[in-house]
C-alpha positions in Angstrom: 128.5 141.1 68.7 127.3 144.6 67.8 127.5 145.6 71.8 130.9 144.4 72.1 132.4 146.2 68.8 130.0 149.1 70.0 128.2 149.5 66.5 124.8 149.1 65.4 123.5 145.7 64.0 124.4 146.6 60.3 127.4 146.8 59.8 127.8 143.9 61.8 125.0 142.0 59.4 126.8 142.8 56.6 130.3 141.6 57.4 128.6 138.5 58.4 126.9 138.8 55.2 130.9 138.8 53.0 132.1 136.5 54.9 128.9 133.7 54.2 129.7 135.2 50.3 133.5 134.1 50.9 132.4 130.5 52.1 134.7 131.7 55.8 131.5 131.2 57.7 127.8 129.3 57.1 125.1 130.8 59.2 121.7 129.1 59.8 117.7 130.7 60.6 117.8 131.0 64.2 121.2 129.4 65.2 123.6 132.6 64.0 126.8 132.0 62.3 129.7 129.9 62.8 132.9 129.2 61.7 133.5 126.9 59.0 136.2 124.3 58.5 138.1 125.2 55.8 139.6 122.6 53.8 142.5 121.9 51.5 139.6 121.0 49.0 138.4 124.4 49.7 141.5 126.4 48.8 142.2 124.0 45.2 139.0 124.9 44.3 139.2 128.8 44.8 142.5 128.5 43.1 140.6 126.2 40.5 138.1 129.0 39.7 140.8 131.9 39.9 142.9 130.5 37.4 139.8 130.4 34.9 138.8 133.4 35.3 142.3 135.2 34.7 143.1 132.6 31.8 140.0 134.0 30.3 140.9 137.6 31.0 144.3 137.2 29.0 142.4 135.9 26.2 139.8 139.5 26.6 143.2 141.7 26.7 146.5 142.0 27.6 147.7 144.2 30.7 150.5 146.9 29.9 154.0 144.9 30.5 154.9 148.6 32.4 152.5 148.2 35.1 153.1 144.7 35.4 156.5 145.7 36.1 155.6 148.0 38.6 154.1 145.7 40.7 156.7 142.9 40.1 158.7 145.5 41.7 157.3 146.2 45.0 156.6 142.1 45.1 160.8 142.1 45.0 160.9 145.1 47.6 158.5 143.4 49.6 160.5 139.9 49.6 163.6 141.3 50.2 162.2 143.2 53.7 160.3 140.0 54.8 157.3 141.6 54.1 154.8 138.6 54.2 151.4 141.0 54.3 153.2 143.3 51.5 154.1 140.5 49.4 150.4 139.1 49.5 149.0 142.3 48.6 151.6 143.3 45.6 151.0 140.1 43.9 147.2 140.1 44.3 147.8 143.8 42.6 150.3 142.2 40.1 147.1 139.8 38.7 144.0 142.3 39.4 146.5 144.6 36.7 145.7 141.1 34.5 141.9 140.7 35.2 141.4 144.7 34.8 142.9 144.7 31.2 140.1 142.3 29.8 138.1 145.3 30.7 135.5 142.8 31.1 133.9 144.6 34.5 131.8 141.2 35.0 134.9 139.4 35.2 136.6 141.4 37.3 133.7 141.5 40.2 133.4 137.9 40.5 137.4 137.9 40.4 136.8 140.5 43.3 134.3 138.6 44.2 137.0 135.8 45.4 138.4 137.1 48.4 142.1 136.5 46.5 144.0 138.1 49.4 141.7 136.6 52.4 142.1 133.1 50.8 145.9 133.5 50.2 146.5 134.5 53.9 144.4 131.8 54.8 146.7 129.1 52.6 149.8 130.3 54.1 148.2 130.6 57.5 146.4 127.3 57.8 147.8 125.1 55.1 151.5 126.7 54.7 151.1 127.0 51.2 153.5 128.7 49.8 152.8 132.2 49.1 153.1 133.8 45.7 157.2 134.9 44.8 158.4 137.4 43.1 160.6 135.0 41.0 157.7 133.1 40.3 155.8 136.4 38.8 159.1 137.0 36.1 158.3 134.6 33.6 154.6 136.2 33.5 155.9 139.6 32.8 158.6 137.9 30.1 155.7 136.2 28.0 153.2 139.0 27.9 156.3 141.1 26.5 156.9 138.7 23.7 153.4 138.2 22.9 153.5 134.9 23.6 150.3 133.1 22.4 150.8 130.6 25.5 150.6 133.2 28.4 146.8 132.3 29.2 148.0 128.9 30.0 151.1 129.7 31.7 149.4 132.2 33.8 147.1 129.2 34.9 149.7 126.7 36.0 151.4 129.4 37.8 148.3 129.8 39.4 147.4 126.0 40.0 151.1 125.4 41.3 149.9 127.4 44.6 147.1 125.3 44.6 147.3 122.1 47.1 146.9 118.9 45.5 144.0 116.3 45.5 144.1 114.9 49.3 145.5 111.3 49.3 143.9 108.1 48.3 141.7 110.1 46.1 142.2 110.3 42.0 
């Protein structure tokens, strides 16, 4: 791989290396790497994990309503062009804003640590999930400017509602 991309091994080893770290490939001693199957199961559960984490940062600190605003912004400019790739990456802004303000830096690298934007191209890629609105992102920015003592748990079913649902004939 590192002959065809002309590089030397290392970069090449660690790319391999984030990608084993986002669960997108499993590699095995002296069979390489490969392609996982990613599953719907997969996706609830990185979804599962996100919404804990950022439910616990709201209770660490609030963001500043402004530069949620900001970014709820460019989500809406980004909707309006059709901007699929733009309107990933504002909204994955529009919640590291949330994550950031615990200014718990251990929360936020294994928030990082995620792969939020690779596994929400991947949902609307593979699953068509659908991605995350800008409509979606206004009652967020509403209760975190009253205050409101419920915001951790609204942020998390905002969250969970992108998340796909327990596969069928299971409880």
């Amino acid at each position: 791989m590192a002959a065809e991309l002309g590089v030397s091994q290392a970069p090449v080893r660690e790319a391999l290396r984030e990608l084993e770290a986002l669960r997108l490939i499993e590699s095995a001693p002296n069979k390489g790497a490969r392609v996982r199957r990613l599953t719907r199961s997969d996706l609830r559960e990185v979804y599962q994990v996100r919404a804990g984490l950022e439910e616990t940062a709201v209770r660490l600190g609030r963001p500043r309503v402004e530069a949620l605003r900001t970014h709820l912004g460019r989500l809406h400019e980004a909707a309006a062009a059709g901007a699929l790739h733009d309107q990933v990456r504002h909204g994955v802004a529009f919640h590291r804003e949330i994550v950031k303000a615990s200014g718990n830096d251990v929360l936020l690298s294994v928030w990082e640590s995620l792969g939020i934007e690779v596994w929400t191209h991947l949902s609307i890629r593979l699953f068509r999930m659908p991605h995350e609105s800008a409509a979606g992102h206004e009652p967020l920015v509403e209760a975190f400017e009253r205050d409101d003592p419920g915001v951790g748990v609204l942020l998390r079913e905002h969250l969970l509602g992108y998340a796909p649902g327990e596969p069928e004939g299971r409880i």
